[in-house]
DOMAR-135257 format. One record per residue (C-alpha): residue number from 1; residue in three letters; chain; x, y, z. Coordinates in Angstrom, 3 decimals, padded with zeros to 6 digits. Layout:
<recs>
  num  residuo  cadena        px        py        pz
  NUM      ALA       A         X         Y         Z
...
</recs>
This chain:
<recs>
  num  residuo  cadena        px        py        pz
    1      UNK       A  -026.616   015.257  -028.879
    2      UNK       A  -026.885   013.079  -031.271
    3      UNK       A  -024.853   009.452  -031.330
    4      UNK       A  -022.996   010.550  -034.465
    5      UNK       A  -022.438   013.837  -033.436
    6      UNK       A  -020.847   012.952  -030.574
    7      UNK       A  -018.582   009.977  -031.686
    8      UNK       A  -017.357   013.046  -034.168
    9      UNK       A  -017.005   015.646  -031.532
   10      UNK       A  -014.902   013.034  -029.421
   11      UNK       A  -012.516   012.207  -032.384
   12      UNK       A  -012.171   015.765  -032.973
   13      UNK       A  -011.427   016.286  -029.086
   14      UNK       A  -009.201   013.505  -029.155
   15      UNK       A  -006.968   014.810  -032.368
   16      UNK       A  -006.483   018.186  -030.317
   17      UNK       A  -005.350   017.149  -026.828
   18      UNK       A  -003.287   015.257  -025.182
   19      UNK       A  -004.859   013.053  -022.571
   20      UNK       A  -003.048   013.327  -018.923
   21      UNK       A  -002.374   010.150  -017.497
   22      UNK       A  -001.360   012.001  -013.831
   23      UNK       A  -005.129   012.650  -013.895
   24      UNK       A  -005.933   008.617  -014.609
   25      UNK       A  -007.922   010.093  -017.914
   26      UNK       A  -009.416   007.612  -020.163
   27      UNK       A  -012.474   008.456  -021.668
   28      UNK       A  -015.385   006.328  -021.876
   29      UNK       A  -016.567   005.868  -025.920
   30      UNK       A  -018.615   002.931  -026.233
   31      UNK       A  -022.136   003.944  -026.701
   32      UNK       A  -023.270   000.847  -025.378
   33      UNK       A  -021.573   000.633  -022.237
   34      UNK       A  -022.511   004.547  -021.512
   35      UNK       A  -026.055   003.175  -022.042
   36      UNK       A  -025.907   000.911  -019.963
   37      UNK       A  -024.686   002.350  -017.201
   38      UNK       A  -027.130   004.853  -017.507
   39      UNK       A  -030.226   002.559  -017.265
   40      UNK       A  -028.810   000.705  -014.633
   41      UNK       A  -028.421   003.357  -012.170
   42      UNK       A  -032.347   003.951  -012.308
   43      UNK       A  -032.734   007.695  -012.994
   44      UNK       A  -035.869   009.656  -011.904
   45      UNK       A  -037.015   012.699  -013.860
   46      UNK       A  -036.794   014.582  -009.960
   47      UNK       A  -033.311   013.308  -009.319
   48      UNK       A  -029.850   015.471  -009.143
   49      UNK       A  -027.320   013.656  -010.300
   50      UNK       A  -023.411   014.013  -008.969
   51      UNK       A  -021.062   013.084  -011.312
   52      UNK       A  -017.109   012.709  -010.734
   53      UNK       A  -014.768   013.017  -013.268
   54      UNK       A  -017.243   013.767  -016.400
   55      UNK       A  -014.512   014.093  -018.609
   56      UNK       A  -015.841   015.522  -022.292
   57      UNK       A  -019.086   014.290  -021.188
   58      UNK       A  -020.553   011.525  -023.109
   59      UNK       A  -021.767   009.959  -019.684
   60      UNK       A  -023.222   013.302  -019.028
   61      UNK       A  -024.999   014.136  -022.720
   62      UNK       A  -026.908   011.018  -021.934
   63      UNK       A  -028.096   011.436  -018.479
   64      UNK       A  -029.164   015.350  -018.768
   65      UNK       A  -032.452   014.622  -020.887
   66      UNK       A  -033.698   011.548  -017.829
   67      UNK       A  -032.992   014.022  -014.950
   68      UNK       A  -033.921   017.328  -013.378
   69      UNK       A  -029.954   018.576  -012.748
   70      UNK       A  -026.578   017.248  -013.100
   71      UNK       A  -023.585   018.524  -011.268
   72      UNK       A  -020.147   017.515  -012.402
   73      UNK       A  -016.905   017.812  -010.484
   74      UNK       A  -014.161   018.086  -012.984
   75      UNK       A  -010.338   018.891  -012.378
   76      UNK       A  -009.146   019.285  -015.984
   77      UNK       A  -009.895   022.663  -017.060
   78      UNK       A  -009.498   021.706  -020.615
   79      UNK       A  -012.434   019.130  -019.979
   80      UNK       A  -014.886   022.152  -018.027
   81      UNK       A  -014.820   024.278  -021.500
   82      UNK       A  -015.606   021.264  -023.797
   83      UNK       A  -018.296   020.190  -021.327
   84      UNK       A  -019.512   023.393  -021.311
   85      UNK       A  -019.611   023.652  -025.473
   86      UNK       A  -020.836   020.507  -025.627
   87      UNK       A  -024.385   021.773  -023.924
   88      UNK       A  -023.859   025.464  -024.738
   89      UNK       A  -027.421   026.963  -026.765
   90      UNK       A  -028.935   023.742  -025.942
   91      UNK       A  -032.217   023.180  -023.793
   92      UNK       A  -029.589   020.955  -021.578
   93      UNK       A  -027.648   024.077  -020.062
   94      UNK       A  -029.506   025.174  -017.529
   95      UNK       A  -029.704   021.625  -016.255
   96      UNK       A  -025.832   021.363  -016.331
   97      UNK       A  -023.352   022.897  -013.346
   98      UNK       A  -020.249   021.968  -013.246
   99      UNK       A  -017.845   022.565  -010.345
  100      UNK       A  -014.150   023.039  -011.308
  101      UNK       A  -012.051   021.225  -008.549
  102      UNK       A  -010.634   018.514  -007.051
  103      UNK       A  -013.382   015.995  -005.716
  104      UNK       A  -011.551   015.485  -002.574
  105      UNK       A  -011.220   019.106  -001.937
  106      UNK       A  -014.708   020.467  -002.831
  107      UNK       A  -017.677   020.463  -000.666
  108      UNK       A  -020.593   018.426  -002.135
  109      UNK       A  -024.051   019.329  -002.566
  110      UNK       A  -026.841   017.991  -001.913
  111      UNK       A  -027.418   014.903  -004.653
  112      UNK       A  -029.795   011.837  -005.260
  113      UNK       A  -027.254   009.698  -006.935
  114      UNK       A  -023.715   009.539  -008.251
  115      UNK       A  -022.627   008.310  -011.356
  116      UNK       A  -019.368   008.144  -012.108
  117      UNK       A  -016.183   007.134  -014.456
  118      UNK       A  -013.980   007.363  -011.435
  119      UNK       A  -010.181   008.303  -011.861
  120      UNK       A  -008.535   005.002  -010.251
  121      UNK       A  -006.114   006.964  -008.064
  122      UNK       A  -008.734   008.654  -005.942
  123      UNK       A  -011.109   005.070  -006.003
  124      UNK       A  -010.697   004.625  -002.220
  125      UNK       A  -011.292   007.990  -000.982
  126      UNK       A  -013.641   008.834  -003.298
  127      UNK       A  -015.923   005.534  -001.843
  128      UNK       A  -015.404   006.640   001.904
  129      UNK       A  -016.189   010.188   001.122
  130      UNK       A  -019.308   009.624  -000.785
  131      UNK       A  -020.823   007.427   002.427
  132      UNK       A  -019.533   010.131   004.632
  133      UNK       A  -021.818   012.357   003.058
  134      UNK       A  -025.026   014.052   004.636
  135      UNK       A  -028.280   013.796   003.737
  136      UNK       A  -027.669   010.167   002.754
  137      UNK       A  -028.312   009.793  -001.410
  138      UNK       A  -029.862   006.945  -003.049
  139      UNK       A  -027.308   005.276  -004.705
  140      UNK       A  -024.237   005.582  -006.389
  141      UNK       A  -023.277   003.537  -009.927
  142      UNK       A  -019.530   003.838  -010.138
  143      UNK       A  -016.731   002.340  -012.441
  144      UNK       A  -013.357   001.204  -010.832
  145      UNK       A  -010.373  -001.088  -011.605
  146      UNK       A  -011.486  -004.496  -011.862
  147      UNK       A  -009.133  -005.481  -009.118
  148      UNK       A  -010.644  -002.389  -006.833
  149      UNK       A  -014.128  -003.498  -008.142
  150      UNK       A  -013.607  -007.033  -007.208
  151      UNK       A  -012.401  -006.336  -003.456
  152      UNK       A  -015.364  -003.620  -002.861
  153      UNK       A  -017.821  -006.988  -003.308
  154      UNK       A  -015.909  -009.709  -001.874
  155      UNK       A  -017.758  -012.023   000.257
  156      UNK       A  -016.042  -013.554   003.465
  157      UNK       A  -013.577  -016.533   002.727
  158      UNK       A  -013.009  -015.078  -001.064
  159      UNK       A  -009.459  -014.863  -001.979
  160      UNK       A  -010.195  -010.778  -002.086
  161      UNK       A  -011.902  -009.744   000.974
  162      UNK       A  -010.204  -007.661   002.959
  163      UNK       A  -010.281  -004.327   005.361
  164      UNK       A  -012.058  -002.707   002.170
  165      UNK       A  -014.326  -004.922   001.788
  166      UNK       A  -015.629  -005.021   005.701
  167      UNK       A  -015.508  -001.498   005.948
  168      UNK       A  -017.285  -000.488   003.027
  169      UNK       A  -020.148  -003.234   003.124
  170      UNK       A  -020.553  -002.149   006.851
  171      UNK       A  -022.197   001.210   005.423
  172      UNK       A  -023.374   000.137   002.045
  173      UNK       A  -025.078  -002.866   000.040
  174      UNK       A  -022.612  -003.602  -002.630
  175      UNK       A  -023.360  -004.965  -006.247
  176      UNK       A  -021.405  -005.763  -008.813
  177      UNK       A  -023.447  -004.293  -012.484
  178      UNK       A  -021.261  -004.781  -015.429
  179      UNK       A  -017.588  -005.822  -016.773
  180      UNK       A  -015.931  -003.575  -019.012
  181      UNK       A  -013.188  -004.278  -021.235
  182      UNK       A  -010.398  -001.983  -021.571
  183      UNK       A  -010.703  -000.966  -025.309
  184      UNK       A  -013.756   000.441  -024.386
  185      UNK       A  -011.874   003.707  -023.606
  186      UNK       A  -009.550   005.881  -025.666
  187      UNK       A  -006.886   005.741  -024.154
  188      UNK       A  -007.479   002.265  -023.361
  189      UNK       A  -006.079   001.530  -019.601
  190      UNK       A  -003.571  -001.321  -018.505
  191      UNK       A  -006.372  -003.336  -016.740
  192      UNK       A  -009.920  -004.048  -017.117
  193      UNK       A  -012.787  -001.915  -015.205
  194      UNK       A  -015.894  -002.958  -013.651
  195      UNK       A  -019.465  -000.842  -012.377
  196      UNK       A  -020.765  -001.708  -008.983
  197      UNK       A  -023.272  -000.445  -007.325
  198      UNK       A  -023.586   001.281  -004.025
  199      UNK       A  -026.689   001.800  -001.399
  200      UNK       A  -025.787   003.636   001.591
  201      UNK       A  -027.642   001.576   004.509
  202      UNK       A  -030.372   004.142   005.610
  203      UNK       A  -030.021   004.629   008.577
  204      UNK       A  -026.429   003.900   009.342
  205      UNK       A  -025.240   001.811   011.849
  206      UNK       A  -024.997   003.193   014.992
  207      UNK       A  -021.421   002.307   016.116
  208      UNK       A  -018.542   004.831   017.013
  209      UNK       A  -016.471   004.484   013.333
  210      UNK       A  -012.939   005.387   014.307
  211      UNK       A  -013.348   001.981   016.795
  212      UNK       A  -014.973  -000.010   014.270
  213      UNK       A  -011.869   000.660   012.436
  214      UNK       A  -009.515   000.585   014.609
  215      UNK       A  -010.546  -003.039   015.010
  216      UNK       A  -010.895  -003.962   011.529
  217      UNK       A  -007.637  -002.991   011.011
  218      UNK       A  -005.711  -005.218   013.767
  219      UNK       A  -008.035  -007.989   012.414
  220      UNK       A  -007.055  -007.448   008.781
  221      UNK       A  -003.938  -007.245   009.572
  222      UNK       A  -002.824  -010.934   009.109
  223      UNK       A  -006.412  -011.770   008.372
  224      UNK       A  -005.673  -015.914   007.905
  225      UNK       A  -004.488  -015.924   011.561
  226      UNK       A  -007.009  -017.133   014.086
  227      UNK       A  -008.203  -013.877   016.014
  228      UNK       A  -006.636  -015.840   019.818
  229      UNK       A  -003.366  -015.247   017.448
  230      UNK       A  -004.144  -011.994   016.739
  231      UNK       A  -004.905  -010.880   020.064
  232      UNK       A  -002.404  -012.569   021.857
  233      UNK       A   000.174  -010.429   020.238
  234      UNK       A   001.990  -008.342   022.818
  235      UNK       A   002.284  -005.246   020.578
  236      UNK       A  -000.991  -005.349   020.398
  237      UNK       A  -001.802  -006.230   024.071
  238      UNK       A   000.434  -003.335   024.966
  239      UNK       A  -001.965  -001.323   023.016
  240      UNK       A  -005.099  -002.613   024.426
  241      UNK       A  -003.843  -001.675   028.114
  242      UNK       A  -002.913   001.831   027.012
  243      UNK       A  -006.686   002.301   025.304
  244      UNK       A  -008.086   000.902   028.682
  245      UNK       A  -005.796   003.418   030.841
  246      UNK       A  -007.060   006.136   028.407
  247      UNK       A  -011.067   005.158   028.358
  248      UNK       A  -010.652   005.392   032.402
  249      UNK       A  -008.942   008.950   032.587
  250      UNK       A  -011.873   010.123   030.079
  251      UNK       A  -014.834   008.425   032.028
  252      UNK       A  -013.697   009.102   034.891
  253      UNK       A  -013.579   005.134   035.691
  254      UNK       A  -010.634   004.162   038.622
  255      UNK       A  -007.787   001.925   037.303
  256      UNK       A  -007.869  -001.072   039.243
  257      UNK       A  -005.404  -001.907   041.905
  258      UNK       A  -003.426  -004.435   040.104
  259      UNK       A  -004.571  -003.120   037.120
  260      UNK       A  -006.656  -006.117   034.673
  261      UNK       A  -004.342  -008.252   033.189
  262      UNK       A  -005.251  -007.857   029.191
  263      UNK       A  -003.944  -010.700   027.935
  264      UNK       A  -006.464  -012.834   030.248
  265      UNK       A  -009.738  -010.477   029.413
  266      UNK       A  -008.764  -010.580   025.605
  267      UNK       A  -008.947  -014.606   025.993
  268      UNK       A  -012.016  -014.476   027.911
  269      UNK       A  -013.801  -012.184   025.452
  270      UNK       A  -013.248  -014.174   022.241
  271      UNK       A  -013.342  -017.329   024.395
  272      UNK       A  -017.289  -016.065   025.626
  273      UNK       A  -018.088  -014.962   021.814
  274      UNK       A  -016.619  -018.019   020.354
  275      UNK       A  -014.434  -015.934   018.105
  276      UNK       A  -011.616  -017.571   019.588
  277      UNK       A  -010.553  -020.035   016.669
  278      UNK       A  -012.174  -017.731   014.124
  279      UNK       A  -010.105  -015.998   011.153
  280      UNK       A  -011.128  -012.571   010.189
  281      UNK       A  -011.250  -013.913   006.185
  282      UNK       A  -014.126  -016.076   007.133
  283      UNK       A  -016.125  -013.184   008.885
  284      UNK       A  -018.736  -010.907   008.108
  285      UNK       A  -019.963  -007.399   009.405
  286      UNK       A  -022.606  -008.786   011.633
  287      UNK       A  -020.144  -010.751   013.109
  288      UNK       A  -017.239  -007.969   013.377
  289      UNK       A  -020.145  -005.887   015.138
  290      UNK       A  -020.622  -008.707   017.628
  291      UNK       A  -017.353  -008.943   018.534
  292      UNK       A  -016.949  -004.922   018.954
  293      UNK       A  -019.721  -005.225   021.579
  294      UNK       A  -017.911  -008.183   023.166
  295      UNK       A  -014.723  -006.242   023.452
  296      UNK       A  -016.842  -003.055   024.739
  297      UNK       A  -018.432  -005.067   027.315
  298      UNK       A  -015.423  -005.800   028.842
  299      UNK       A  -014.221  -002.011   028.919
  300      UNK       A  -011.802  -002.598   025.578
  301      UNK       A  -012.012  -000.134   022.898
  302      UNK       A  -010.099   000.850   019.489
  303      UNK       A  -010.652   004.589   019.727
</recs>
């Protein structure tokens, strides 16, 4: 469709129907910026293309003619028909398929990359879904609040960096593409957006996840503290010796006769690493895997 036609089509859309705010719906109009998000997420003439949230589909108009299929996940059904109208008796149709549901809910296909103007409620889970997902895709060119946008490519020691950060650069290269202003949507949002870019690391690491969180998350959790703080805790001491009783009755592993006194392995293990003195703002996922191994070494886990 042409550039005029669809600047008209939108104000036309726009005079009909009320925009829902419960569904964080603010459509993308520059030209420009749709542009350049499109050539920036490097689209193949072979590739599928996932795309969340495609609203009346000016992202979509312009990616359909670069690629062999795009699916869309849409919730509104007011948005599925004008998508749908939008590419209906043109040679785009059969190249469109659009899946009415919630992204959270639906099962995804198979895709090569995702491209999406993401509803800012869903920005977290949508991010840990997509790198859940089997086969592994290429990569995926997604707009978020700045704020979100900002955290997802913190570096260790910025004022930002936090669980997100270490959790999502553990499975992905992170990059931030392109600032966008908020009057660059209709309705514009309260706060400014930003497009980063995400490439799943192929292959993943190969750690057990729910420990790798488990110990991001006692680390983040006063993340300026040095982690011989952190540890010494007796909350989370109390915690450790509970995992340890648990890991034995799985492995079948006897319980020591008196049983290890945490506190003292905990000190020796970051003591050995020389995490001792270390914060968990200044470190990075190489060294958060490092000290995983050092606790599992000593029979501590986070599972």
């Amino acid at each position: 469709m042409p550039r005029e036609v669809a600047h008209e089509h939108h104000a036309q859309f726009k005079q009909g129907m009320v925009l829902l705010h419960s569904h964080g719906q603010h459509l993308l109009v520059n030209p420009g910026i749709v542009d350049s998000i499109v050539e920036k997420a490097g689209l193949q003439p072979t590739d599928t293309v996932l795309e969340v949230g495609p609203g009346t589909g000016n992202l979509t108009l312009k990616m359909l003619p670069r690629v062999a299929r795009v699916i869309a996940i849409e919730l509104d059904p007011r948005m599925v028909v004008e998508l749908r109208k939008r590419v209906q008796g043109t040679e785009f149709e059969r190249k469109l398929q659009i899946i009415h549901g919630d992204f959270m809910k639906v099962s995804l296909p198979f895709f090569d990359i995702c491209v999406s103007n993401t509803p800012y409620q869903i920005s977290s889970p949508l991010v840990f879904k997509l790198l859940e997902h089997r086969p592994l895709f290429r990569c995926a060119v997604l707009m978020f609040q700045r704020e979100f946008a900002m955290r997802l490519v913190a570096k260790p020691g910025d004022e930002l960096y936090c669980r997100l950060s270490a959790n999502t650069q553990l499975l992905a290269r992170v990059d931030h593409l392109l600032k966008v202003g908020k009057n660059n949507f209709r309705p514009p949002p309260k706060v400014e957006s930003d497009v980063v870019r995400l490439e799943p690391r192929n292959p993943p690491p190969p750690i057990n996840y729910v420990e790798w969180n488990g110990l991001i998350k006692l680390c983040f959790g006063r993340k300026n503290k040095t982690l011989g703080a952190i540890f010494r805790q007796s909350k989370i001491l109390e915690m450790i010796q509970e995992n340890y009783r648990t890991y034995c009755a799985l492995h079948n592993v006897t319980v020591p006769t008196p049983a290890p006194d945490m506190r003292e392995v905990v000190t020796n293990v970051l003591t050995s690493s020389e995490f001792i003195e270390r914060r968990s703002s200044k470190l990075d996922t190489d060294d958060f895997l490092r000290l995983l191994a050092a606790f599992n070494e000593a029979n501590i886990h986070f599972a």
